[in-house]
LOTIKOL-608520 format. One record per residue (C-alpha): residue number from 1; residue in one letter; chain; z negated, x negated, y. Coordinates in steps of 0.1 Angstrom, whole numbers. Each point is the difference from the previous one (the first is absolute). Example, Ala and Ser with C-alpha at 12.3 -4.5 7.8 and 13.67 -1.06 7.14 Angstrom:
REM residues 2
+-----+--------+--------+-------+-------+-------+
: num : residu : chaine :    zz :    xx :    yy :
+-----+--------+--------+-------+-------+-------+
:   1 :      A :      A :   -78 :  -123 :   -45 :
:   2 :      S :      A :     7 :   -14 :    34 :
+-----+--------+--------+-------+-------+-------+
END
This chain:
REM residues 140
+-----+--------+--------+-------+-------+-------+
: num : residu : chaine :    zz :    xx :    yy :
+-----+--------+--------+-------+-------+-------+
:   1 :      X :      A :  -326 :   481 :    23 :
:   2 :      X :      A :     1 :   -21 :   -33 :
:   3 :      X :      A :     0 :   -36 :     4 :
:   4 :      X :      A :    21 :   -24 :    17 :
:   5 :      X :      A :   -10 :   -34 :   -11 :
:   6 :      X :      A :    35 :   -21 :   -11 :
:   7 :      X :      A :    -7 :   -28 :   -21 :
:   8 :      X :      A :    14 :   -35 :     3 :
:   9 :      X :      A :    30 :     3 :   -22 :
:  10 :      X :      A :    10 :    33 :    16 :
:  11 :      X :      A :     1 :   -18 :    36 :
:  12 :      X :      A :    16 :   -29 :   -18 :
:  13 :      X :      A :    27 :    21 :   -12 :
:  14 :      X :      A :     6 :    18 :    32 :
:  15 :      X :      A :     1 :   -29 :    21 :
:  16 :      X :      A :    25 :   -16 :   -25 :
:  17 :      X :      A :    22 :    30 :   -11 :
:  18 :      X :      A :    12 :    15 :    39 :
:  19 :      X :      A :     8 :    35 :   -19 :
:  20 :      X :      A :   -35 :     5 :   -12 :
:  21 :      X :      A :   -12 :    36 :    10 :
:  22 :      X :      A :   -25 :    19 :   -14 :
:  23 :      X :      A :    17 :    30 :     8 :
:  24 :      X :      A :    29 :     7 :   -25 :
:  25 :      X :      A :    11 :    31 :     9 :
:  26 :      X :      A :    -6 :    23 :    30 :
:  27 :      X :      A :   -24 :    22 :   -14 :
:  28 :      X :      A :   -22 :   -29 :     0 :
:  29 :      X :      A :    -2 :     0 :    37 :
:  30 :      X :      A :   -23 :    27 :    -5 :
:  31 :      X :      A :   -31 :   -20 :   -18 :
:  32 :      X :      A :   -15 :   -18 :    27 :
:  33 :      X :      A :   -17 :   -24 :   -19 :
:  34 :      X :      A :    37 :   -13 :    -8 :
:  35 :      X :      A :     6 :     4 :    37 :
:  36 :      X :      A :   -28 :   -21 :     9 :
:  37 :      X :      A :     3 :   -27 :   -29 :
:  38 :      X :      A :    40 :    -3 :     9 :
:  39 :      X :      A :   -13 :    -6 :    38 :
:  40 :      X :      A :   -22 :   -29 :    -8 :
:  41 :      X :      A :    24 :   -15 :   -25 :
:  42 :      X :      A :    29 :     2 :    32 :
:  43 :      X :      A :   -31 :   -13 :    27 :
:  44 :      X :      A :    -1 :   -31 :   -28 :
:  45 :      X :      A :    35 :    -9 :     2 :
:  46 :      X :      A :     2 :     7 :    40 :
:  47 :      X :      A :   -23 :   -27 :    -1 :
:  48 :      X :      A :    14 :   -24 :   -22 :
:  49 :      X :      A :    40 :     7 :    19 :
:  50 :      X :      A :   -19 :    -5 :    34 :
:  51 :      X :      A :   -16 :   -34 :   -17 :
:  52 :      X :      A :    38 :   -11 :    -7 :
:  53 :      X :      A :    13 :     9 :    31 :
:  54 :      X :      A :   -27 :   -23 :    19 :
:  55 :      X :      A :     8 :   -25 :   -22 :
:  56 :      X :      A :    41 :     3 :     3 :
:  57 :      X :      A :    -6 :     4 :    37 :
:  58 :      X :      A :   -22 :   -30 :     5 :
:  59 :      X :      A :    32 :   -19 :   -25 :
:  60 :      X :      A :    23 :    14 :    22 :
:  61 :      X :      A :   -15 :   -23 :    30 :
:  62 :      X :      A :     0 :   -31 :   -21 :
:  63 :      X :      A :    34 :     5 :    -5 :
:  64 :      X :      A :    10 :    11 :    33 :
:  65 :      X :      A :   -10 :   -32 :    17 :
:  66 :      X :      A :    11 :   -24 :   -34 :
:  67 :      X :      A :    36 :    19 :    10 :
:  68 :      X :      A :    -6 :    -7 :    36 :
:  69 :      X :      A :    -9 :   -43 :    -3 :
:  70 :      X :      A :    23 :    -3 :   -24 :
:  71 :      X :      A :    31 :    19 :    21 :
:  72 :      X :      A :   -16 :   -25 :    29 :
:  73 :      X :      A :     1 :   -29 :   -20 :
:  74 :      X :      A :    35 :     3 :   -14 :
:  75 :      X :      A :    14 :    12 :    36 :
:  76 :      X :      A :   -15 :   -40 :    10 :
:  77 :      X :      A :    19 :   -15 :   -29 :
:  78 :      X :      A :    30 :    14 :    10 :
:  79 :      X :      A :     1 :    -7 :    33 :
:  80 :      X :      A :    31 :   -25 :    -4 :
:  81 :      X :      A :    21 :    33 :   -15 :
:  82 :      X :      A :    30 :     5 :    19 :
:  83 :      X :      A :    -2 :    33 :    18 :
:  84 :      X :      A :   -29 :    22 :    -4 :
:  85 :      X :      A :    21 :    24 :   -23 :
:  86 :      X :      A :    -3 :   -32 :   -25 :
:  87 :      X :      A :   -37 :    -7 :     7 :
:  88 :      X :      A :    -7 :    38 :    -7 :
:  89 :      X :      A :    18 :    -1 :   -35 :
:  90 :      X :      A :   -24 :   -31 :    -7 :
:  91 :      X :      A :   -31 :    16 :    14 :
:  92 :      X :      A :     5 :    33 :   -23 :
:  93 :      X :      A :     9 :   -22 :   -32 :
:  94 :      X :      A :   -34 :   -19 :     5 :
:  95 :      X :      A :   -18 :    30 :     8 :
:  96 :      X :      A :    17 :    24 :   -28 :
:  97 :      X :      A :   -30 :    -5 :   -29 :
:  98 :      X :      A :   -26 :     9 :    27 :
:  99 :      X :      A :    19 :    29 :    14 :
: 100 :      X :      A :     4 :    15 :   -30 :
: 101 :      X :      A :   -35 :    -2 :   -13 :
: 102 :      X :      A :   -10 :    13 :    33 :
: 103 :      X :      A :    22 :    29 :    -2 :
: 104 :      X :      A :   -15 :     7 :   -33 :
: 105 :      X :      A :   -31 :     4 :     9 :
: 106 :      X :      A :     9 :    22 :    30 :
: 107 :      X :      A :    13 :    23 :   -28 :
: 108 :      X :      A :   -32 :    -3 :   -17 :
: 109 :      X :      A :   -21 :    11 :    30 :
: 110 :      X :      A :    22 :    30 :     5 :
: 111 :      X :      A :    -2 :    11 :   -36 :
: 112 :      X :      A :   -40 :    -1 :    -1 :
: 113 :      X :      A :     0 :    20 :    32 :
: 114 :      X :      A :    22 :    26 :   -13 :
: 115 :      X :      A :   -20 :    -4 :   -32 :
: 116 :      X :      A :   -32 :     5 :    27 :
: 117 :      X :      A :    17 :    29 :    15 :
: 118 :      X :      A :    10 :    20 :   -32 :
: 119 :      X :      A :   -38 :    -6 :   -13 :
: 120 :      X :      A :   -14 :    13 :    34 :
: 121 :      X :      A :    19 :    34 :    -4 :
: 122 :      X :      A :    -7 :     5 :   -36 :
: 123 :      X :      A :   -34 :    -1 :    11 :
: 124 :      X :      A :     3 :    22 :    31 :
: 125 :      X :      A :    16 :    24 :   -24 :
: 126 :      X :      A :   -26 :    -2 :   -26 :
: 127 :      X :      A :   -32 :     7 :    26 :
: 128 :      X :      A :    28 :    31 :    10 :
: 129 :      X :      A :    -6 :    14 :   -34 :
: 130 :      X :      A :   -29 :    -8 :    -5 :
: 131 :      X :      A :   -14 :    17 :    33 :
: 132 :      X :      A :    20 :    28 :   -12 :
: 133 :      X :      A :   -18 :     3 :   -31 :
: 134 :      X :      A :   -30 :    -3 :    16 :
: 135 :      X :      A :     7 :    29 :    25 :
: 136 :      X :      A :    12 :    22 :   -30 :
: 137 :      X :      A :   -30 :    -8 :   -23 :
: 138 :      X :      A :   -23 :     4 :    31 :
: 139 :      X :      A :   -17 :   -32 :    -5 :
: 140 :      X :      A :    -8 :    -3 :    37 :
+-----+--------+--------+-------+-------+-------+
END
């Protein structure tokens, strides 16, 4: 097997640039050295997506009880609102910038864990082929 080391730049670059393969085309699949450098590269950015979603998920908290005073706070302001229809309308004007950044970031956290999810099979597939071309080159 030749060697696997990636430098700096390379994992730079892969982290940055979420097309980044080393495989170009399909007959690449069969060098495993590619195989095996393409795996790190994609074990690198699961890391880095699973960094973000901690991060969005612990934001996503922050927000959510932000949201939650402030909806409590305005509901007590507007206590002297007609009906509750009225009071309701005033709550969710008071509450609309926190909503929406909250709503954001729940967007956010689903992204990175579809981004998780699509990384996770790339690399399930990769250790596929690459158990394959063990079997076939008999490397066991």
């Amino acid at each position: 097997m030749s060697d696997i080391n990636i430098d700096e730049k390379t994992i730079a670059q892969a982290l940055s640039d979420p097309n980044f393969s080393f495989l170009e085309t399909f007959a690449d699949a069969t060098d495993s050295a590619k195989i095996t450098r393409e795996m790190t590269v994609l074990v690198f950015r699961l890391r880095q997506k699973r960094e973000q979603l901690k991060r969005k998920e612990r934001d996503r908290v922050v927000l959510d009880k932000k949201y939650n005073d402030k909806r409590r706070q305005a509901y007590l302001a507007n206590s002297n609102a007609p009906n509750e229809k009225n009071k309701s309308i005033l709550v969710e004007i008071a509450t609309e910038e926190e909503a929406y950044n909250l709503a954001i970031t729940e967007q956010q956290v689903k992204e990175l864990s579809r981004d998780l999810s699509t990384i996770k099979t790339e690399i399930d597939t990769l250790k596929a082929i690459s158990y394959n071309l063990r079997t076939e080159m008999g490397a066991f």
